[in-house]
C-alpha positions in Angstrom: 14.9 -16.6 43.5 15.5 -13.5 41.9 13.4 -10.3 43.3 13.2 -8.6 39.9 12.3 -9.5 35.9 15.5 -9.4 33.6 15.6 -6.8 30.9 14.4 -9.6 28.8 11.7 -11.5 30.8 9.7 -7.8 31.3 9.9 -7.1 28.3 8.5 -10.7 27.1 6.0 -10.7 29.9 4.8 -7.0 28.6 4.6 -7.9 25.0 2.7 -11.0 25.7 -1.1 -9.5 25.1 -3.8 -10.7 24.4 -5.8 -10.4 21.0 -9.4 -10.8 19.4 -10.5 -8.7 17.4 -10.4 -5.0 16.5 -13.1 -2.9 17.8 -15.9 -1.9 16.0 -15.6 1.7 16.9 -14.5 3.5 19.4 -13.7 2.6 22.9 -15.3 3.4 26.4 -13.2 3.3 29.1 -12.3 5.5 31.8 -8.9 5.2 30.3 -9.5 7.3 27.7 -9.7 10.4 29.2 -8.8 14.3 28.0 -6.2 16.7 29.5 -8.6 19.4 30.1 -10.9 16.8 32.2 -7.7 15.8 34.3 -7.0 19.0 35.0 -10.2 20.3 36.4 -10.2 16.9 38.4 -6.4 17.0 39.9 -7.7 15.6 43.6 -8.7 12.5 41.8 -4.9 11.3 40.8 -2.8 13.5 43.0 -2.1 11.1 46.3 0.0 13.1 49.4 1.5 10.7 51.5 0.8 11.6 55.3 3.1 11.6 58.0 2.0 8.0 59.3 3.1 6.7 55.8 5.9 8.2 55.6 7.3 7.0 58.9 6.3 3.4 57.5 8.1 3.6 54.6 11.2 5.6 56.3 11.0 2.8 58.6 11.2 0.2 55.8 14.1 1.6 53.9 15.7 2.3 57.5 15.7 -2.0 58.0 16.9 -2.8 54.7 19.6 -0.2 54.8 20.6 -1.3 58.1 20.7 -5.2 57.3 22.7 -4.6 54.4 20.3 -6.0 51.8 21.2 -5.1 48.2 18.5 -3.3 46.4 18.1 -6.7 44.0 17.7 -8.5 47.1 14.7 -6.0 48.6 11.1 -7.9 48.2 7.7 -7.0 49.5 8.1 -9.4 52.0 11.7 -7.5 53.5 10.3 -4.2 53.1 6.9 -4.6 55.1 4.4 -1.8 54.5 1.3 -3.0 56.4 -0.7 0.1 56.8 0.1 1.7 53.2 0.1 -1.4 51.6 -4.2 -1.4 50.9 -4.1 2.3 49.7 -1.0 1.5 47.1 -3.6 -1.8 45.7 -6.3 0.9 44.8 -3.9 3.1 42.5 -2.2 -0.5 41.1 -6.7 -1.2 40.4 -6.0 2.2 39.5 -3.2 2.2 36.6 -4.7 -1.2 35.7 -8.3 -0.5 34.9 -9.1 2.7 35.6 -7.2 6.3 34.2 -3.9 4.4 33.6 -2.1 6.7 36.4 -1.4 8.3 39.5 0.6 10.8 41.4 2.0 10.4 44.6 3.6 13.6 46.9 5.4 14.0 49.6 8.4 11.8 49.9 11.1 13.7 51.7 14.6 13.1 49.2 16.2 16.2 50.5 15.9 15.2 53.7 16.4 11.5 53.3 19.2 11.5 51.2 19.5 9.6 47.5 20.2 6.2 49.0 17.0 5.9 51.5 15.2 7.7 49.1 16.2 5.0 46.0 15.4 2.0 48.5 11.6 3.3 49.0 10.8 4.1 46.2 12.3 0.3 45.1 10.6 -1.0 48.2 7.2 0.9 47.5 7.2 -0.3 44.0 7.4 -4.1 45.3 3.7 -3.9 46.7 2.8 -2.4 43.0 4.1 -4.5 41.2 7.3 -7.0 40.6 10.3 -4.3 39.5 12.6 -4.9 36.6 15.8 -4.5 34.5 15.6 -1.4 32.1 18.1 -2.4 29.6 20.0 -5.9 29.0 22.6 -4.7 31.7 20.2 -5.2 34.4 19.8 -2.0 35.6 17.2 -1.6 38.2 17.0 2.2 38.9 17.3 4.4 36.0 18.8 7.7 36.6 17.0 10.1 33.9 19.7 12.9 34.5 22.0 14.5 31.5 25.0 12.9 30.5 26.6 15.0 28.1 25.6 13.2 25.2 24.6 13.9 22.0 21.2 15.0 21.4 21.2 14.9 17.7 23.0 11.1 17.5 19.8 9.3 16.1 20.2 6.5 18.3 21.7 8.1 21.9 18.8 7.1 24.3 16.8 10.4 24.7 16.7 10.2 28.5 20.4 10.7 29.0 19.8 14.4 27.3 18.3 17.9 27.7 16.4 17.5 24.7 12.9 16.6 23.9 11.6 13.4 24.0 8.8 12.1 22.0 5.7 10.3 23.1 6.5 6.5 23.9 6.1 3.9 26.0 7.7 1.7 28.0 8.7 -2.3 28.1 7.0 -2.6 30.7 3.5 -2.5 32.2 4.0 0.6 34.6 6.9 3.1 34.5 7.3 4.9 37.6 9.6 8.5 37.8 10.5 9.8 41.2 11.9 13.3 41.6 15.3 14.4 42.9 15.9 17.6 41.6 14.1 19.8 39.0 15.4 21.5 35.8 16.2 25.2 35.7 13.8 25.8 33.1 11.1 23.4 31.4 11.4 19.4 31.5 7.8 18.9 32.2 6.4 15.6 32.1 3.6 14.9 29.9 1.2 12.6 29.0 -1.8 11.5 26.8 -4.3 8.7 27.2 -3.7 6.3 23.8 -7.1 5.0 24.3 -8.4 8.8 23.6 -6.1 8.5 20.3 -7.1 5.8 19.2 -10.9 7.0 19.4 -9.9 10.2 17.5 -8.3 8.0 14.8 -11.5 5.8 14.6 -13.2 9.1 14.0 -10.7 10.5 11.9 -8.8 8.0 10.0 -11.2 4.5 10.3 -9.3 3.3 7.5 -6.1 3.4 9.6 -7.7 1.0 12.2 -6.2 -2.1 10.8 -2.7 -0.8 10.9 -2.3 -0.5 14.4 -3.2 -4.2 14.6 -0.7 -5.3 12.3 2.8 -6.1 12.9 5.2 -2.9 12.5 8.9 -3.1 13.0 10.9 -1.7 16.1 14.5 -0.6 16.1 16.3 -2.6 19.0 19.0 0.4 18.8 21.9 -1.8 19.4 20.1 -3.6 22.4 19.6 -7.1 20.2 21.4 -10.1 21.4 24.4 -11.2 19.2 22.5 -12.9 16.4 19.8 -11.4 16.7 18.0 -9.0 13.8 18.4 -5.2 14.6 14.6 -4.7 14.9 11.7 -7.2 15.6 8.1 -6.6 14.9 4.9 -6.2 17.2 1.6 -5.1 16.9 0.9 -1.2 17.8 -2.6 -2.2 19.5 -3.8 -5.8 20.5 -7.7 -5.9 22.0 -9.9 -7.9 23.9 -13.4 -7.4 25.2 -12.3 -8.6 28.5 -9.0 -6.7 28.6 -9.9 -3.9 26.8 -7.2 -2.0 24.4 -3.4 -2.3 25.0 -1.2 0.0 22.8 2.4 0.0 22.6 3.8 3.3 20.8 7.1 4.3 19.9 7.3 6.8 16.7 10.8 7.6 17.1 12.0 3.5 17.1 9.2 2.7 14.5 10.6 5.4 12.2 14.0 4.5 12.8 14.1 0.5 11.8 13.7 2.2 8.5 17.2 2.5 8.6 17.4 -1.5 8.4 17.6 -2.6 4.6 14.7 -4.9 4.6 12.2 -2.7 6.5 10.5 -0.1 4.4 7.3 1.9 5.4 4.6 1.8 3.1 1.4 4.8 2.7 -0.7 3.7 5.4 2.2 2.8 8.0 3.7 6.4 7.4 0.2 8.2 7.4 -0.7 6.5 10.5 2.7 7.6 12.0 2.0 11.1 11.5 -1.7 11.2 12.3 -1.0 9.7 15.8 2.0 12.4 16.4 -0.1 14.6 15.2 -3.1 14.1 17.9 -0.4 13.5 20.6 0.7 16.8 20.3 -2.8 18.4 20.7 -3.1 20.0 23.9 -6.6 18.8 24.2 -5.2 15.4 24.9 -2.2 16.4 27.1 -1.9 16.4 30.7 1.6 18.7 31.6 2.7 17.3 35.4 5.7 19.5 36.8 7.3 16.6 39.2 8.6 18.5 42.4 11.5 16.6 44.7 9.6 14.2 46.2 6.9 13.4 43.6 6.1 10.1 42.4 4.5 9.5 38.9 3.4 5.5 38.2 1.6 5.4 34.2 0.5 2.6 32.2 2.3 1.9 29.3 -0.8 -0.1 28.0 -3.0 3.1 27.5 -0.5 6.1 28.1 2.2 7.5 26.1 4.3 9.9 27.7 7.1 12.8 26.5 9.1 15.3 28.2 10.0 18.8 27.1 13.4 19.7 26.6 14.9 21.8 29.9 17.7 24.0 31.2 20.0 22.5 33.5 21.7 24.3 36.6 25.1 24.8 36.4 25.9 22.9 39.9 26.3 19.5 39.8 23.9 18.6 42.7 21.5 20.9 41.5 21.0 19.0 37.6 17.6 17.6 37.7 17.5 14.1 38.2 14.7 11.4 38.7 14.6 7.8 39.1 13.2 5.6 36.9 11.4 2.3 37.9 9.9 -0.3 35.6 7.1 -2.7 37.1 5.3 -5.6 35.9 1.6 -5.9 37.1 
């Protein structure tokens, strides 16, 4: 049995929500938070690591090195964490139905080295949730580093650049970034609750409501099976009572499966598209987290969006900033 989702099965399982109705107004949750509140209230999210933990999860990655396991065959079960394991359930309660994230500090990659350090932050995202592929090649750990590549090519995979990435999310329910090495200059993570937006929308915009709960294309970006259409088409928000709101967001792959001859965005799809970039880029509603080595960031990708600003490498290759990426299904 496999210990991780295929590219295809995460991203089924994380498109697979739920639906009701759409709200009468706006929401309550304590997902729908402002950046200015987050701020003055850092203690709450930011999680240090103490040394106990540490040598519990050093200890970990220390047996599964030594055994010879291959990340894919790492599990919860091979990488025991008995201590740490109830404090990482209350920031998975956390990320599920509370804010939608948390920080953790203090995990020693200079010291460790990239290979210990890649197999627990894999082994620590076992007991929050079941891991996955990122892309149809099955790749477990994403390395968010700069590849050379073109930032202005329309469908490079913004990631792989210096430049600035818009606010998205995920195919997955939690995407987790741990720090290597930080940017000369900028690359700041940053993040806004989409349950906030989507009250500001119902303030602003009510008429705009029922688009988000209607079916709006996606460029696939070259990532469709053979066969397949180059987009497919999803629902921005689904909503229950129970479950509350789930919102999937991607303006820059919405936009883009324009470029597909039978896709064509009417008024309301391109208003609402530029209202909710809009209120994303309000620093009201953003939360800037400088990542330092050693600093893990887990976000929902049901009721955050997240960008990153464009940065200055170092000239030395083992200085480039680098983090690793890790998708999780809840």
């Amino acid at each position: 049995m496999s210990e991780f989702r295929s590219f295809r099965d995460q991203s089924l399982h994380y498109f697979m929500r739920e639906h009701t109705e759409i709200p009468a107004g706006p929401i309550d949750s304590p997902a729908a938070w402002r950046g200015d509140d987050m701020r003055a209230h850092q203690a709450d999210w930011l999680n240090q690591l103490s040394p106990a933990e540490l040598n519990e999860i050093e200890q970990a990655a220390d047996q599964a090195i030594g055994a010879g396991l291959e990340m894919s065959a790492v599990s919860k079960a091979t990488f025991a964490l008995p201590s740490l394991g109830p404090r990482i359930q209350n920031w998975r309660e956390e990320i599920s139905n509370g804010r939608g994230f948390v920080v953790v500090r203090g995990l020693p990659v200079a010291e460790w080295g990239r290979e210990k350090s890649a197999f627990a932050y894999w082994g620590l995202g076992h007991h929050l949730g079941l891991p996955g592929a990122q892309n149809p090649q099955n790749e477990l750990l994403g390395h968010v580093v700069d590849y050379g590549e073109e930032a202005d090519n329309p469908l490079v995979r913004r990631y792989r650049t210096t430049g600035n990435i818009d606010f998205h999310c995920d195919a997955a329910d939690v995407v987790g970034l741990l720090c290597l090495h930080t940017a000369k200059q900028g690359g700041q993570s940053r993040i806004v609750s989409s349950v906030a937006i989507y009250n500001q929308i119902v303030a602003e915009r009510p008429d705009l409501i029922a688009r988000l709960f209607d079916p709006m294309a996606l460029d696939l970006r070259g990532e469709e099976r053979d066969g397949d259409a180059g987009y497919i088409s999803l629902p921005p928000c689904c909503y229950t009572e129970a479950g509350g709101l789930k919102t999937f967001y991607h303006s820059e792959y919405f936009r883009s499966a324009a470029r597909h001859p039978d896709v064509t965005h009417d008024a309301p799809t391109s208003e609402l598209l530029d209202l909710y970039d809009s209120l994303c880029l309000r620093p009201d509603f953003q939360l800037d987290m400088w990542l330092e080595p050693g600093d893990m960031q887990f976000i929902s990708n049901h009721t955050t969006v997240h960008s990153r600003t464009e940065y200055e490498d170092w000239p030395e290759r083992d200085r480039k900033r680098h983090l690793l990426r890790l998708w999780l299904s809840l």
